[in-house]
N, C-alpha and C positions, 0 to 999 in steps of 0.2 A: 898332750891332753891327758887327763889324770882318768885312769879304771874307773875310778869312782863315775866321773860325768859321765863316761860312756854308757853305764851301770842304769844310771838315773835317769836317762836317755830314752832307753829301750825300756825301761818301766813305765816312764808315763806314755812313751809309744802304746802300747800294748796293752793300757789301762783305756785310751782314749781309743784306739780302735775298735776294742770292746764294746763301748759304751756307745759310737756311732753305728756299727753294724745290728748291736741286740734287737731292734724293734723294729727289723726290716723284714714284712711279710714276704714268705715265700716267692709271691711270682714277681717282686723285682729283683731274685736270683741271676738270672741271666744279664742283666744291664748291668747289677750291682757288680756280679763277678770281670763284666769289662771293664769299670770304671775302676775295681779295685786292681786288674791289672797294670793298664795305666801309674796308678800311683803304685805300682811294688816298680817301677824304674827308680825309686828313691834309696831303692838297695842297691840300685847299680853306681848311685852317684854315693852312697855311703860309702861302697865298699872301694871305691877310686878312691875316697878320701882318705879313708884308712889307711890302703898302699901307698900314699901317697904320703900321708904321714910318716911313713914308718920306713919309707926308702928316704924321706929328709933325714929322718932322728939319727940312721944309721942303727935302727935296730935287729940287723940281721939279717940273712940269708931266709929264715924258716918265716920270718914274718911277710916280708916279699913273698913268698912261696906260697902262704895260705893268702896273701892277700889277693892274687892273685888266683887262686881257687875258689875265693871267695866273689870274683868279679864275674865270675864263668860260670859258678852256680846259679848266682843271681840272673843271668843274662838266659839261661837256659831257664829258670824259672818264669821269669816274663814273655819270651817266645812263645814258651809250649800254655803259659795262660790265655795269650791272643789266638793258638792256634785253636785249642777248644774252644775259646768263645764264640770264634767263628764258626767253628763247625757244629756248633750248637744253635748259633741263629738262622743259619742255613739248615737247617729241620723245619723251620718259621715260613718259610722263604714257597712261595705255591709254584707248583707245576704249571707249566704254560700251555703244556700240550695237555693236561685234563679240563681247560678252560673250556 
């Protein structure tokens, strides 16, 4: 797959992301931040694809390498967003015993 698509890729990623998140009022922060962790798994399946790619092409040891850093980023990037969004809605969540 040529730099260039990859390039072009992650431009209009990044232009449309923009462009869905800007006009979203404050208090659908917290739903918005779960649903957008949700779709950041598309980095985990990005970055399989890439490793993936690039252990076919036989492009090396270092591409394997980052490819593979790059799947463990992403993976810990997704966790630890579930993890605060939880622990964020769970501020939400009322006491049973001040009932």
């Amino acid at each position: 797959m040529s730099p260039l698509i990859l390039v072009g890729v992650f431009v209009v990623s990044t232009v449309a992301g923009y462009f869905i998140i800007r006009r979203v009022p404050s208090l659908l922060h917290t739903p918005l931040m779960s649903g957008m962790n949700a779709l950041s798994g598309v980095t985990i399946v990005g970055a399989l694809s890439a490793t993936g790619i690039a252990i076919h092409a036989g492009d090396g040891v270092a591409a394997v390498i980052l490819g593979n850093i790059a799947i463990i980023l992403a993976t810990v990037n997704v966790v630890g967003g579930f993890a605060v969004t939880h622990r964020m809605l769970r501020m939400f969540k009322r006491n049973k015993k001040k009932q």
